[in-house]
C-alpha positions as CSV (number, residue, x, y, z in Angstrom):
1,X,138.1,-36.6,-75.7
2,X,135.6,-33.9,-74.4
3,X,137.1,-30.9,-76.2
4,X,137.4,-33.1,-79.3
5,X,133.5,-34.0,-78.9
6,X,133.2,-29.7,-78.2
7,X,135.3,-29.0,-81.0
8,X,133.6,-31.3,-83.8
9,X,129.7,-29.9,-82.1
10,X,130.9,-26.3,-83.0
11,X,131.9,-27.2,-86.4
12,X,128.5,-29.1,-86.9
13,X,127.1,-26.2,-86.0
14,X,128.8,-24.4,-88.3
15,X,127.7,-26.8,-91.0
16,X,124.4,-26.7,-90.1
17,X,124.2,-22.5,-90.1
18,X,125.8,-22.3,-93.8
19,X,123.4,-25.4,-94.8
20,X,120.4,-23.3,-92.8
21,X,120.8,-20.8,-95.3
22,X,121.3,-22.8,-98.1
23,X,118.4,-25.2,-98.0
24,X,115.8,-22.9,-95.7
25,X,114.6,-20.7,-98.1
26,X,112.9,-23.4,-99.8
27,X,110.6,-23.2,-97.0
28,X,109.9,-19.7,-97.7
29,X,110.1,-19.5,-101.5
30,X,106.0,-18.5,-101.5
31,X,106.4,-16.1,-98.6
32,X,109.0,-14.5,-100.4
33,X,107.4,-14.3,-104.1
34,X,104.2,-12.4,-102.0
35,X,106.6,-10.0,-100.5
36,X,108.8,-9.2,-103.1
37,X,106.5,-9.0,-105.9
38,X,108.2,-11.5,-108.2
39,X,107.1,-14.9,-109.7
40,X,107.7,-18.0,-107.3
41,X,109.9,-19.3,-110.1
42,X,112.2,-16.1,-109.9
43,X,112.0,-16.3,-106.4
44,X,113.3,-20.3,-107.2
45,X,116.5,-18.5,-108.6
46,X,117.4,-18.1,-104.6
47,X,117.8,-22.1,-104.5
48,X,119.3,-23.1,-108.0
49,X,121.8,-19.7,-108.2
50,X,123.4,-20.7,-104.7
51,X,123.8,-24.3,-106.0
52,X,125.4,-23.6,-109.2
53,X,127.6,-20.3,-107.3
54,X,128.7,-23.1,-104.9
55,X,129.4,-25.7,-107.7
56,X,131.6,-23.4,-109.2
57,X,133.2,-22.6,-106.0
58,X,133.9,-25.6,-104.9
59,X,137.4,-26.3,-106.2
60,X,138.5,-22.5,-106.2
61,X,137.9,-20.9,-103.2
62,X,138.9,-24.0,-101.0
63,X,141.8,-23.4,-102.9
64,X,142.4,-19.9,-102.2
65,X,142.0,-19.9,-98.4
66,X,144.1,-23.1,-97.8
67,X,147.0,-21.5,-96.9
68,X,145.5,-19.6,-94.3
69,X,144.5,-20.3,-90.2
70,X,141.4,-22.2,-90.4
71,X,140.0,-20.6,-87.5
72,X,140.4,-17.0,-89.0
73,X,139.0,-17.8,-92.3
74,X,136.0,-19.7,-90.7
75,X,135.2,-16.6,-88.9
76,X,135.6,-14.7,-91.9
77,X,132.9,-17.0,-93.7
78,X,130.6,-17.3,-90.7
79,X,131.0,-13.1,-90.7
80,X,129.9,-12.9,-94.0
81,X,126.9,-15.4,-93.8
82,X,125.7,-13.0,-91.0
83,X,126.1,-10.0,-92.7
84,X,124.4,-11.6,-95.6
85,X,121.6,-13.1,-94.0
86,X,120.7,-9.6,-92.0
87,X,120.8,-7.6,-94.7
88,X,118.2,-10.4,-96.8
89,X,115.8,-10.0,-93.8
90,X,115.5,-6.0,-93.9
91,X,116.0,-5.4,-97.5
92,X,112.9,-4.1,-99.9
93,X,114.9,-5.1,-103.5
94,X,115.1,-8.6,-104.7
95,X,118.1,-7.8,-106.8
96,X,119.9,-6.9,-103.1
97,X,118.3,-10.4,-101.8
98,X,119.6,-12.5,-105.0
99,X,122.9,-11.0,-103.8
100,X,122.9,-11.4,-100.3
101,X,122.5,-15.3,-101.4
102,X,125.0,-15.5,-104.0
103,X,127.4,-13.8,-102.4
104,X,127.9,-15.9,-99.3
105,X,127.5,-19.0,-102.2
106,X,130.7,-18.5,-102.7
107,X,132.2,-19.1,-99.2
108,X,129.9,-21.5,-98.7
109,X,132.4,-24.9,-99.9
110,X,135.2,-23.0,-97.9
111,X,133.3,-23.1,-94.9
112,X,132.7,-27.0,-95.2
113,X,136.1,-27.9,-96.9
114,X,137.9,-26.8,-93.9
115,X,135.8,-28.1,-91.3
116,X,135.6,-31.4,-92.8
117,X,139.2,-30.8,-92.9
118,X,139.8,-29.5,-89.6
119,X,137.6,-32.8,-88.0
120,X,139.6,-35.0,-89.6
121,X,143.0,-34.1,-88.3
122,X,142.0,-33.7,-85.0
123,X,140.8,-37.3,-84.7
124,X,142.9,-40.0,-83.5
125,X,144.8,-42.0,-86.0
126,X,142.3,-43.9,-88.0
127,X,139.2,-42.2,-86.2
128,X,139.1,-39.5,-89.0
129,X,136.0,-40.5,-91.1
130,X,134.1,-41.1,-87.5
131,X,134.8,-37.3,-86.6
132,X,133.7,-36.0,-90.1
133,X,130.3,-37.7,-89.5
134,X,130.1,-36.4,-87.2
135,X,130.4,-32.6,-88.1
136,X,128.4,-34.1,-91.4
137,X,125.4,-34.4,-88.8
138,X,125.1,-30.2,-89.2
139,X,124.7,-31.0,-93.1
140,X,121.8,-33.3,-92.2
141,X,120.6,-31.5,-89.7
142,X,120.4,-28.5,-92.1
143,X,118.1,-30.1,-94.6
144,X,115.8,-31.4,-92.1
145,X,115.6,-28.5,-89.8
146,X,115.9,-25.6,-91.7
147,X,113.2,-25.7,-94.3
148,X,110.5,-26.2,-91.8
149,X,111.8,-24.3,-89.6
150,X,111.8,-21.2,-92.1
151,X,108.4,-21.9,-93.1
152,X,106.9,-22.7,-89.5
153,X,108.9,-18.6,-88.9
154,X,107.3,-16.9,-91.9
155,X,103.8,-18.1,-91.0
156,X,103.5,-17.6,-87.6
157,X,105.5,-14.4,-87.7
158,X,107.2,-13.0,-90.6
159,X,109.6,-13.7,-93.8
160,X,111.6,-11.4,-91.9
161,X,111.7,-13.4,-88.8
162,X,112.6,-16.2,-90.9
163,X,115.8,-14.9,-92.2
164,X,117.1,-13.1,-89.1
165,X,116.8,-17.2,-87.9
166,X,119.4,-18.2,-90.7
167,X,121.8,-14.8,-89.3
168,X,121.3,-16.1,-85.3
169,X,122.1,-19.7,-86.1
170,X,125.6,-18.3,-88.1
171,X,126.5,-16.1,-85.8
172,X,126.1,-18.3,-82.4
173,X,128.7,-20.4,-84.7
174,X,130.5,-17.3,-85.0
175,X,131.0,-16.9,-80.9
176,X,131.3,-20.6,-80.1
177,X,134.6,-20.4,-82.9
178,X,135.7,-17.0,-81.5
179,X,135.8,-19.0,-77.5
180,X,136.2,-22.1,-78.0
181,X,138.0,-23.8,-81.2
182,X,141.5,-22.8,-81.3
183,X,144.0,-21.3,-83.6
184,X,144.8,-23.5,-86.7
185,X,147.5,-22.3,-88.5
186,X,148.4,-24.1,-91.7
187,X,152.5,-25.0,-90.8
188,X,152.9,-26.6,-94.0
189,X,150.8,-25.3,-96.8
190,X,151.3,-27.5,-100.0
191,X,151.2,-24.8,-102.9
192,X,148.8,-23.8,-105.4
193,X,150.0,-25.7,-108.2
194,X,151.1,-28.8,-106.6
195,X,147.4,-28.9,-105.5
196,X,146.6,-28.6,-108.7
197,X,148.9,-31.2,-109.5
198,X,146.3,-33.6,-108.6
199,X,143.7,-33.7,-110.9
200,X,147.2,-35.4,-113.0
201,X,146.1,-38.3,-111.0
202,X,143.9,-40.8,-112.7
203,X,142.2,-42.1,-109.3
204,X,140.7,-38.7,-108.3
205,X,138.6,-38.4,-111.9
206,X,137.4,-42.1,-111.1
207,X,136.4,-40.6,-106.9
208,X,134.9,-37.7,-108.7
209,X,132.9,-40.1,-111.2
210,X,132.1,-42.1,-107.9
211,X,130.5,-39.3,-106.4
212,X,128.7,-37.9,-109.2
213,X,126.6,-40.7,-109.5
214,X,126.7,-42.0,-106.3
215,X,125.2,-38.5,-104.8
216,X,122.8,-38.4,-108.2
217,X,121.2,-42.4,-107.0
218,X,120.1,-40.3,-103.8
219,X,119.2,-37.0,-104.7
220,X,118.0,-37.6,-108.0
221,X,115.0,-39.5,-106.7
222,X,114.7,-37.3,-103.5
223,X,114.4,-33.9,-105.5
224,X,111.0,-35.6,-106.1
225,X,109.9,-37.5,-103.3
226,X,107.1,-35.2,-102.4
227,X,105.4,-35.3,-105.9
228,X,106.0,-39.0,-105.6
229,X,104.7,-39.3,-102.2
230,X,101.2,-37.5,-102.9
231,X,100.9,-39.0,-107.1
232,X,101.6,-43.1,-106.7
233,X,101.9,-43.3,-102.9
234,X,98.8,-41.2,-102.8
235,X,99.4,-39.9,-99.3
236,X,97.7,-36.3,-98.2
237,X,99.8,-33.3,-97.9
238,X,100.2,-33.4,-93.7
239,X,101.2,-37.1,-94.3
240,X,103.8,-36.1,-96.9
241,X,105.5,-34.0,-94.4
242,X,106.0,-36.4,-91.8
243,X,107.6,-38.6,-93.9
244,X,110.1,-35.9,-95.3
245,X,110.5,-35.1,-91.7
246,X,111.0,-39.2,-91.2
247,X,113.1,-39.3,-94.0
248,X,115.6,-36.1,-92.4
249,X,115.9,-37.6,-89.2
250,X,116.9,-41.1,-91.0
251,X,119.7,-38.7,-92.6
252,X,121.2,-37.7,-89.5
253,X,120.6,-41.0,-88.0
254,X,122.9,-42.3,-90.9
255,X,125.2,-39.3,-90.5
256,X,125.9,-40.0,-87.0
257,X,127.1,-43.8,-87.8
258,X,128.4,-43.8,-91.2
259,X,132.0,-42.9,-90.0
260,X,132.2,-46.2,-87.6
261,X,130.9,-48.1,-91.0
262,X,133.7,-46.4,-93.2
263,X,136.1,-47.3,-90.4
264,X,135.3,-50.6,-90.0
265,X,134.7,-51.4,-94.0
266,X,136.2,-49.0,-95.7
267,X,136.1,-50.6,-99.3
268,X,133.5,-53.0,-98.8
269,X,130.7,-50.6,-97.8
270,X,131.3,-48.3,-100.5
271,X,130.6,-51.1,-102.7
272,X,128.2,-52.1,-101.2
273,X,126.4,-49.1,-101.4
274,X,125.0,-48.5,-104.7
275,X,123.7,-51.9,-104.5
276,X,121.8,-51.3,-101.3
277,X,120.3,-47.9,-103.7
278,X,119.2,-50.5,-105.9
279,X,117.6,-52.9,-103.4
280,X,115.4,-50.3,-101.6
281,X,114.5,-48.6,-105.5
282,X,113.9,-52.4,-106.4
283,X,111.1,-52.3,-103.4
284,X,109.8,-48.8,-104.5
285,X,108.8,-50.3,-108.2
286,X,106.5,-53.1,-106.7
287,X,105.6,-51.1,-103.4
288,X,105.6,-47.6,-103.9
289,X,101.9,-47.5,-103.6
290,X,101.5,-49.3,-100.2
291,X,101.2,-46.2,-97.4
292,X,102.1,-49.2,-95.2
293,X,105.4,-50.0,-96.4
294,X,107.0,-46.5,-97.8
295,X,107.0,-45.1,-94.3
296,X,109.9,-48.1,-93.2
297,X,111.3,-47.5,-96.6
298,X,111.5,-44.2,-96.5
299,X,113.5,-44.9,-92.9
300,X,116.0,-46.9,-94.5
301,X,116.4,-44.5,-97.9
302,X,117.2,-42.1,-95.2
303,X,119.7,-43.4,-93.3
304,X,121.3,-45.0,-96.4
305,X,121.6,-41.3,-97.6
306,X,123.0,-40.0,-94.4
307,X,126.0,-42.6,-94.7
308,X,126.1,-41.6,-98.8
309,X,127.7,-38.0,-97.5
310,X,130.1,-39.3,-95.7
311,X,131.2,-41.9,-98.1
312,X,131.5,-39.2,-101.1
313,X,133.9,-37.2,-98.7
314,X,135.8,-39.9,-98.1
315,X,136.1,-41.4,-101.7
316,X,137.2,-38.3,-103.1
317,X,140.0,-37.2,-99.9
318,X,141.3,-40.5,-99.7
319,X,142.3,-40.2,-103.6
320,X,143.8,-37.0,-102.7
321,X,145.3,-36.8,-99.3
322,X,148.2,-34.6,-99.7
323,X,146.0,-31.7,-100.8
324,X,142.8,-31.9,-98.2
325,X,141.4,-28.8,-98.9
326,X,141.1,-28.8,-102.6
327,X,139.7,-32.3,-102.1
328,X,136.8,-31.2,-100.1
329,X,136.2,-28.6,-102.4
330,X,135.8,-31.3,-105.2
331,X,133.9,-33.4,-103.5
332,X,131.4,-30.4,-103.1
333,X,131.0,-29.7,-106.4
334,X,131.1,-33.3,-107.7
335,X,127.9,-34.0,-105.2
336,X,126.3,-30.6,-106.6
337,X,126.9,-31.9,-109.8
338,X,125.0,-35.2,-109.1
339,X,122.2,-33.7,-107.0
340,X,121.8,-31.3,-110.3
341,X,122.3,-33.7,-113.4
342,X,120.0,-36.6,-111.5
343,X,117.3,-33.9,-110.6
344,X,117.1,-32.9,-114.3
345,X,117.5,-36.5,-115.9
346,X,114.6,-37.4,-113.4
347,X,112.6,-34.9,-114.5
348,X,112.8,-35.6,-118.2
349,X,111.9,-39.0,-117.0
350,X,108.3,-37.9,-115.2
351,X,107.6,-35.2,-118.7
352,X,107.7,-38.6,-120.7
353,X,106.3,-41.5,-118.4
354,X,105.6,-39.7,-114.6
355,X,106.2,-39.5,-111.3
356,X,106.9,-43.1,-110.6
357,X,109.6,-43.3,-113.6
358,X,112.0,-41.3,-111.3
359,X,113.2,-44.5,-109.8
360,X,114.4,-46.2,-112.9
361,X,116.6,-42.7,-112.8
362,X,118.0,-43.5,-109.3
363,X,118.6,-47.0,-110.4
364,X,120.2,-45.6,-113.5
365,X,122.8,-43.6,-111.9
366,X,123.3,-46.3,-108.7
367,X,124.3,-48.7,-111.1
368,X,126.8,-46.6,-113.3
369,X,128.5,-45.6,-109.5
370,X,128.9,-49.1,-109.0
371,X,131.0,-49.6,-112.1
372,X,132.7,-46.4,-111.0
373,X,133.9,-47.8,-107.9
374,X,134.7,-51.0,-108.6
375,X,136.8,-49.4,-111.2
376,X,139.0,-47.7,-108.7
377,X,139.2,-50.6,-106.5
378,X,140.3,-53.0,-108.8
379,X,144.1,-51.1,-108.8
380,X,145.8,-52.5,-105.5
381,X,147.0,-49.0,-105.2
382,X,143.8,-47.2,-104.7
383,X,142.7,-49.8,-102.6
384,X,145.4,-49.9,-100.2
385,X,145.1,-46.0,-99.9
386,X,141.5,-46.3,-99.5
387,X,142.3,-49.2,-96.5
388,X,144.9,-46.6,-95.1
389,X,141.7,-43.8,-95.0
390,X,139.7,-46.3,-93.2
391,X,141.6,-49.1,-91.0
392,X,144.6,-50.9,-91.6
393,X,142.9,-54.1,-92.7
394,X,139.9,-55.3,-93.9
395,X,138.7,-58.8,-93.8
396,X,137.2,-59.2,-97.4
């Protein structure tokens, strides 16, 4: 049980180094506009290129590198994030920074695929979505730590300092993999095509639906918390921070106990979900101007978001179980997809009626995930896999 709980920190680690470079730099996108020279929406293209690149990615590369040992390619990746991230802090040329970010991009869903992966058959029978919340924690971890992190860095030192931070994180996940996870060799790699073979399968375009919009009721809504925050919850900018900072800590909170829930319930709290999105949104309309109440609302959001991650794996590798890999990778791109199509339908929401419209977004998209799970649940099939994924039985 103690190298399990060793084995499943490393990967967490991992998680967090390749989510440390994703998501930090939107601490330093002023920093880095002043240094380079370039508008702070070029310097944006850091954020939105590695999203889309690892969109893209996500059902390829997993692909590609399935049939491989896990620990060698996860070296490989955590080699080039290094690499990457060391030659973005010394470099003068933003072209050479834009690709030092998109190039790791793309190893970015391999990375996570596998671990999630790699967690989940190293569990006990039935423990699997437990140990992939808990290597989830790193993804948490990464959004909460990293940006202010980056930011705290590049003001009290340099930009520079700030991105050597992202290369020392990756490559103490690099030495803890080369010790101490072992070898992983893939003894019976399913092939490329009968990977492929599974988007045939009715159930994983109703799990990628799921995710879409079950990821979007979060994200969507959270791509604009801050603006939200200081415009109808009229809070200053220090108090903003504290309750994105609240709001991270929720998430890892959530991350840490969302795979007893999925054990425990696996159908039932996935349909429960979208509905708890709606009952906390329900309490933003009426209260999201009370600087009393969104602090304990932002606590639960949080921790309801946190358990979201895990659930999305889960929806989408349970409809796909023969081909684990590929599965992550979806589920990657299908929450990328969500975070992007909510953030942009929120935002056409706040051009035509404001900040506070964004929740009827996040209502909007909870409620069409609802219909999407309830429309895979309602074949016994899918359900009994989903129980299989989870426990054996659940009292419903």
């Amino acid at each position: 049980m103690k190298q399990l709980r060793v084995f499943l920190f490393i990967l967490a680690v991992g998680v967090f180094g390749i989510l440390n470079t994703e998501m930090g730099v939107i601490g330093i996108l002023p920093a880095i506009s002043e240094a380079f020279g370039v508008t702070v929406s070029k310097a944006g293209l850091l954020v939105s290129l590695f999203a889309l690149v690892v969109a893209g990615a996500g059902p390829t590369m997993p692909l590609l590198f399935s049939r491989f040992n896990r620990k060698y390619v996860m070296l490989f990746v955590l080699a080039v994030f290094v690499i990457a991230n060391l030659i973005s802090a010394f470099t003068t040329s933003f072209d050479v920074l834009l690709a030092a970010r998109i190039i790791p991009a793309f190893f970015h869903p391999v990375y996570c695929s596998l671990a999630f992966a790699a967690a989940a058959d190293a569990a006990p029978p039935g423990e699997g979505p437990d140990a992939v919340g808990k290597v989830m924690i790193g993804t948490a971890a990464g959004m909460v730590v990293g940006v202010p992190v980056s930011n705290f860095l590049a003001s009290a030192f340099s930009l520079e300092a700030s991105l050597v931070f992202f290369a020392a994180v990756t490559a103490l996940a690099f030495v803890a993999t080369v010790f101490w996870i072992p070898s992983m060799p893939v003894a019976h790699a399913p092939g490329y095509g009968s990977q492929l073979s599974v988007l045939k399968k009715p159930v994983v375009w109703q799990a990628l639906l799921a995710v879409v919009f079950m990821n979007g009721s979060v994200f969507g809504v959270f791509s604009y918390l801050a603006d939200y925050l200081g415009r109808v919850t009229m809070l200053d900018g220090a108090m903003v921070s504290a309750l994105l900072f609240v709001y991270g800590i929720a998430n890892v909170i959530g991350s840490y106990f969302s795979g007893r829930i999925i054990i425990r319930w696996p159908v039932s709290s996935v349909q429960a979900f979208p509905f708890v999105i709606l009952a906390i949104y329900a309490v933003m309309l009426f209260a999201g101007h009370s600087a009393i109440l969104m602090p304990a609302l932002i606590l639960f959001w949080g921790i309801a978001g946190g358990v979201n991650a895990n659930m999305n794996q889960y929806w989408l590798t349970t409809a796909a179980p023969e081909a684990k890999a590929f599965a992550n990778g979806l589920f990657l791109t299908a929450a990328n997809i969500g975070t992007m199509a909510a953030s942009m339908f929120c935002g056409f929401l706040i051009d035509c009626a404001g900040t506070a419209s964004i929740v009827w977004g996040g209502m909007a998209f909870a409620v069409i995930s609802a219909f999407c799970i309830f429309w895979r649940t309602a074949n016994s099939e899918s359900r009994f896999a989903l129980l299989q994924g989870g426990v054996v039985n659940e009292n419903e």
